[in-house]
C-alpha positions as CSV (number, residue, x, y, z in Angstrom):
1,X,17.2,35.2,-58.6
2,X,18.2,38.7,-58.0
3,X,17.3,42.0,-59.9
4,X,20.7,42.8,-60.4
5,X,21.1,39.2,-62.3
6,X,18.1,39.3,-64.1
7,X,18.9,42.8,-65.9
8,X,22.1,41.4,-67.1
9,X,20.0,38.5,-68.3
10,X,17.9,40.7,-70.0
11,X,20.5,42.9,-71.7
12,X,22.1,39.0,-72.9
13,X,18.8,38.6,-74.5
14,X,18.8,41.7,-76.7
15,X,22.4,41.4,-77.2
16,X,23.6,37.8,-77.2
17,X,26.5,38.9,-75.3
18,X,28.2,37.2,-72.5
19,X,27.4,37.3,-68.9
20,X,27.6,39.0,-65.3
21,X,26.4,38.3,-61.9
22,X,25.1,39.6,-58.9
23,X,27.2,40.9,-56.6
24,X,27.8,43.5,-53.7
25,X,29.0,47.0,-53.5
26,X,31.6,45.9,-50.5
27,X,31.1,44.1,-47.7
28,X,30.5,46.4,-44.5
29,X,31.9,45.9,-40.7
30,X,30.0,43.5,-38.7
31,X,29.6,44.6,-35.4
32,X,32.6,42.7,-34.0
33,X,34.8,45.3,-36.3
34,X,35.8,42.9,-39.0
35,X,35.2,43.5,-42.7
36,X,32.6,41.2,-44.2
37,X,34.5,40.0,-47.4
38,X,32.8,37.8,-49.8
39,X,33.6,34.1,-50.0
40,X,35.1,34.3,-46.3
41,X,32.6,32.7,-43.7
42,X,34.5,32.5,-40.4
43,X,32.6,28.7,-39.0
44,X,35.1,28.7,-35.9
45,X,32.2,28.2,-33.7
46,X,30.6,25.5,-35.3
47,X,27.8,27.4,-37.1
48,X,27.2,28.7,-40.5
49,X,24.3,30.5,-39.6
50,X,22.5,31.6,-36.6
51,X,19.0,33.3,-35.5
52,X,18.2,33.7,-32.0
53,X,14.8,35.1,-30.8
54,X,13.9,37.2,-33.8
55,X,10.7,38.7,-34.0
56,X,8.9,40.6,-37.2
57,X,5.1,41.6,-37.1
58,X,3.2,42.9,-40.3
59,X,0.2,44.9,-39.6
60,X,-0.2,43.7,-36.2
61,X,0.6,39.9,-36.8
62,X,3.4,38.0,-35.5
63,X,5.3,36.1,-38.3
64,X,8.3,35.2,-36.6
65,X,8.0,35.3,-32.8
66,X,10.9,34.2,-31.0
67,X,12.5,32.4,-33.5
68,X,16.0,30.8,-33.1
69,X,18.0,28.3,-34.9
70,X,21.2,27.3,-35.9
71,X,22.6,25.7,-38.6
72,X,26.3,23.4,-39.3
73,X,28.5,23.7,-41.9
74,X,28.0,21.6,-44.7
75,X,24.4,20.4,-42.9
76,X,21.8,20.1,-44.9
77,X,18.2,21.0,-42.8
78,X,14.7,20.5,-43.6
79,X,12.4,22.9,-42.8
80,X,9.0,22.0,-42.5
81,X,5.4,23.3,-41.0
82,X,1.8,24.4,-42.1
83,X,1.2,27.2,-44.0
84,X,1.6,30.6,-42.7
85,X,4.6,29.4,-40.3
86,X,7.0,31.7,-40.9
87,X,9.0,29.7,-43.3
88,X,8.9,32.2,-46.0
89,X,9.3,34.9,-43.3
90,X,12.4,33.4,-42.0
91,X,14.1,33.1,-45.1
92,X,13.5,36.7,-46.3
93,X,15.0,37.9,-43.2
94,X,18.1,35.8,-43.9
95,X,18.5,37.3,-47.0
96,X,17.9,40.8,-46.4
97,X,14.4,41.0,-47.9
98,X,12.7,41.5,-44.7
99,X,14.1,43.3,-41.7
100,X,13.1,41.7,-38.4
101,X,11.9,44.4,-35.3
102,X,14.4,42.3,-33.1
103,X,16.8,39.7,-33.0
104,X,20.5,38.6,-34.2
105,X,21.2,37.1,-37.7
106,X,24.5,36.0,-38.1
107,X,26.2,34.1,-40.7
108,X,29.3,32.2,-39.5
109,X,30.4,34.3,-36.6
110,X,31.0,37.4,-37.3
111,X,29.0,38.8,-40.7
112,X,25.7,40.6,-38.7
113,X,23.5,40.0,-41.7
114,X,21.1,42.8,-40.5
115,X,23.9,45.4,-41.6
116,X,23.5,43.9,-44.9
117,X,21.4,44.6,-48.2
118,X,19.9,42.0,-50.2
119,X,22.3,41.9,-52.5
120,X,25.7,41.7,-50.5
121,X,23.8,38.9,-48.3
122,X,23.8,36.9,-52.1
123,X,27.5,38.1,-52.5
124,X,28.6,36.9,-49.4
125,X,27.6,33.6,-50.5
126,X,23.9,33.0,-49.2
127,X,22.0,31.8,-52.4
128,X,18.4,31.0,-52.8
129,X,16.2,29.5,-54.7
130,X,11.8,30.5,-55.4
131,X,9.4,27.7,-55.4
132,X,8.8,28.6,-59.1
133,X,12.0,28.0,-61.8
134,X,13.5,31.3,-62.8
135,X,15.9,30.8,-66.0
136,X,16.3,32.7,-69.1
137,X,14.2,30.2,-71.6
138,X,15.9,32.1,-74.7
139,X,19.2,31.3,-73.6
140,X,20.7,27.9,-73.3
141,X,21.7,25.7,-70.5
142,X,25.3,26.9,-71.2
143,X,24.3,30.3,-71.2
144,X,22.5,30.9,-68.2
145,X,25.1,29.2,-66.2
146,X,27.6,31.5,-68.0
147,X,25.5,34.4,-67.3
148,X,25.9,33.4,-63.6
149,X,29.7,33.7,-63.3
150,X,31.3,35.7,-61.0
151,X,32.4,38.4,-63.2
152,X,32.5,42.2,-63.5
153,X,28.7,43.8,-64.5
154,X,29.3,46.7,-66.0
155,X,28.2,46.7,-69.2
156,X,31.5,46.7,-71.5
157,X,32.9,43.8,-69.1
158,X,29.7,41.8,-70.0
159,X,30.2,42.3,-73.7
160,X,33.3,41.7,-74.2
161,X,33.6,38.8,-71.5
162,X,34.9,35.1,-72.4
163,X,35.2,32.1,-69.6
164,X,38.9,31.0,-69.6
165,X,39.4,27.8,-69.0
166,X,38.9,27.0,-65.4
167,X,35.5,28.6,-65.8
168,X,34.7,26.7,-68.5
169,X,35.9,23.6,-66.0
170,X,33.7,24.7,-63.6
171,X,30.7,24.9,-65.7
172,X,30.8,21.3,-66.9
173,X,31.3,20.4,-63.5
174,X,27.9,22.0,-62.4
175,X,26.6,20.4,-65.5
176,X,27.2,17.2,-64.6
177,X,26.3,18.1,-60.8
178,X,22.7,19.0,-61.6
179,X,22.3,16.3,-64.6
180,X,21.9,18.7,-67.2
181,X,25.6,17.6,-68.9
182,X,23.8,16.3,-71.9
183,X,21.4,19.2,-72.6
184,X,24.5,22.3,-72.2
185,X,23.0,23.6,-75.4
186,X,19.0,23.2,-75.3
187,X,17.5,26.1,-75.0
188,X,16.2,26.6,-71.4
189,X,12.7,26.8,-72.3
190,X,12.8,23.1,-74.0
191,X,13.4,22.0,-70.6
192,X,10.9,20.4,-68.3
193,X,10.0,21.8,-64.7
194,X,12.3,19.5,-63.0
195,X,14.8,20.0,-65.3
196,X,14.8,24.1,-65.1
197,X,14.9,23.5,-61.1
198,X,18.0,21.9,-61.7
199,X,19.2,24.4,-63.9
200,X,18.1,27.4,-61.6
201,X,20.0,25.5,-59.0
202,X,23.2,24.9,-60.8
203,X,22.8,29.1,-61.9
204,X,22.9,29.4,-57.7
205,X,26.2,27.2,-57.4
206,X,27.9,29.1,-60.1
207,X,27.7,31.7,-57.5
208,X,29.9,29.6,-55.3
209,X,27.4,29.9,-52.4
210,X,28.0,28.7,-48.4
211,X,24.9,28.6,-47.8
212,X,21.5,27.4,-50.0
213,X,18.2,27.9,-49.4
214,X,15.8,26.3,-51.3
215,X,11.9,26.8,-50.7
216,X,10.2,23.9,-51.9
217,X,12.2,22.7,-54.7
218,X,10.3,19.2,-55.7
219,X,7.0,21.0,-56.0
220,X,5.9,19.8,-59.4
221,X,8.5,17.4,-60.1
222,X,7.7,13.6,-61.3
223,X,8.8,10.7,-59.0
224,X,11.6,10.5,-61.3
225,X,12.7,13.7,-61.1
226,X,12.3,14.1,-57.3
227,X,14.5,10.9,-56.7
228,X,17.3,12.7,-58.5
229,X,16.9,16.0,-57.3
230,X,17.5,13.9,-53.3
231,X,21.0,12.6,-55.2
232,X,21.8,16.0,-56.4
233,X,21.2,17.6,-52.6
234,X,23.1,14.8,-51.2
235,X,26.0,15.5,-53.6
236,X,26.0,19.0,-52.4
237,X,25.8,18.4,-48.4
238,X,29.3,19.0,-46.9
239,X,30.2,20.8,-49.7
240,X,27.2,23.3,-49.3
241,X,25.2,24.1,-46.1
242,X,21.5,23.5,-47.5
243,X,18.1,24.7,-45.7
244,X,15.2,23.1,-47.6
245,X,12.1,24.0,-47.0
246,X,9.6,20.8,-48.1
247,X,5.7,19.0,-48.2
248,X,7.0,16.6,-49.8
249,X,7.8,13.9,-46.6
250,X,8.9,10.9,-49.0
251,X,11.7,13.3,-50.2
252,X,12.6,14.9,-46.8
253,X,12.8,11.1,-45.4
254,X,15.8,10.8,-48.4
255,X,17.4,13.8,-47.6
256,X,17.4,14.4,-44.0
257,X,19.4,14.7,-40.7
258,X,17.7,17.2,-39.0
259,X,14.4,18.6,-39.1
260,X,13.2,21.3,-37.2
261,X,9.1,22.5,-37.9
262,X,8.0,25.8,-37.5
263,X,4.6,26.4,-36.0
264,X,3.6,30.1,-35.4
265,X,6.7,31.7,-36.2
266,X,8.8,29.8,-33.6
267,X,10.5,26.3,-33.3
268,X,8.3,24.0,-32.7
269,X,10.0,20.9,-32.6
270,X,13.0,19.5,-34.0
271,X,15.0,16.2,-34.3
272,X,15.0,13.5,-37.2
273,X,11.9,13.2,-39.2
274,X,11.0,10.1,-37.0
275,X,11.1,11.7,-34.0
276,X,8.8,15.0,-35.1
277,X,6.4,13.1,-36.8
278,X,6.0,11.1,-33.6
279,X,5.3,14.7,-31.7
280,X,2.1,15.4,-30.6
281,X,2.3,18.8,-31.0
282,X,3.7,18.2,-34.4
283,X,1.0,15.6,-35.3
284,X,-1.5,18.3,-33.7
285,X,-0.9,21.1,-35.7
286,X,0.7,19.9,-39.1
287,X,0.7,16.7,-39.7
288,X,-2.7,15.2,-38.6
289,X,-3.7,11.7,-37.4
């Protein structure tokens, strides 16, 4: 979640007032000479995002070294690889968090997300998602979805603001998306893990994202749970392009087309699940015999 949404949410608490979102002070040119305007991805070329030999170093050590991948729209990639991979890394630099010392970062084919802040990377429609659950528990369900609208931030738009009714449509749509229809007006904190994953998640598609990532979302989930977060991800695939980073190889063997496993900041291999976990290299470094 971003700072900017996570003030408003804080100023709902005290106030009990309606929504705003996170979003960008303008999009700026990418280096082809085109604005970057949010909600337009140009995908002409096949990919909705694309890294090619990046490198970052902290202190001396090599995070990301080399790395370069591409993703489809409307794919939905697994990430996967030991700890300390660059995984994290990777997605940082895709959002803005972390600039790389080198590289090219592009989403679609012409927004050069390096000429980007964090937060005009989110309104451009790149949304992601912590290991760790991050909802307002004194709201409700209905609430923080609300609170995640598109809409004007200053701070007498957010009080005065009511959804018509094609947000309201939209909403229950999300509700039903991320199984939470039943439960609109719980209070977040009632919820369980899985269930404020899910919520957290439907908070991200309120934001009417291209792209999702999503760093270890069944972390802490029951068997129950994680069998209908795989449904929810494979509702979203074609609709959404999704990069999941995952342990958990029961629920990457649901979800999965590609995988691609990172092993010292670079590919390492990549193909369907069968065919990395049958990689030496793979078996070598990250999976074990």
């Amino acid at each position: 979640m971003t700072p900017d949404l996570m003030e408003q949410g804080a100023r709902r608490l005290s106030a009990r007032a309606a929504p705003s979102a996170p979003t960008a002070s303008g999009g700026r040119e990418a280096s082809s000479g085109r604005i970057a305007v949010p909600g337009q991805v140009d995908t002409a070329h096949g990919r909705i995002l694309y890294l090619e030999d990046v490198h970052v170093s902290f202190d001396g050590f090599k995070a990301i070294n080399g790395l370069s991948l591409d993703i489809a729209p409307g794919e939905l990639r697994c990430i996967i690889g030991p700890n300390g991979a660059g995984k994290t890394t990777m997605m940082d630099i895709i959002t803005g968090k972390t600039r790389p010392d080198s590289g090219t970062v592009y989403f679609g084919s012409t927004i050069d997300l390096l000429r980007h802040r964090e937060a005009e990377i989110a309104q451009l429609g790149i949304g992601r998602k912590f290991q760790k659950p991050t909802v307002f528990e004194r709201l409700t369900v209905y609430d923080n979805l609300e609170l995640a609208l598109k809409t004007r931030k200053d701070v007498r738009a957010s009080l005065a603001f009511r959804p018509n009714s094609e947000q309201q449509d939209r909403m229950a749509e999300v509700l039903r998306t991320i199984h939470l229809a039943g439960s609109a007006a719980r209070e977040a904190g009632t919820l369980s893990h899985g269930q404020k994953q899910w919520l957290e998640i439907g908070m991200l598609l309120m934001q009417e994202p291209k792209l999702l990532l999503l760093d270890e979302p069944v972390a802490g989930m029951t068997d129950d749970e994680t069998a209908r977060t795989a449904e929810l991800f494979l509702s979203l695939k074609g609709r959404h392009s999704l990069m999941v980073v995952e342990h958990d190889m029961g629920f990457i063997r649901e979800i999965s087309d590609i995988v691609t496993v990172l092993c010292d900041g670079a590919v390492l291999a990549e193909g369907t699940l069968d065919q990395v976990q049958s990689d030496e290299r793979v078996i070598e470094v990250y999976l074990g015999r």
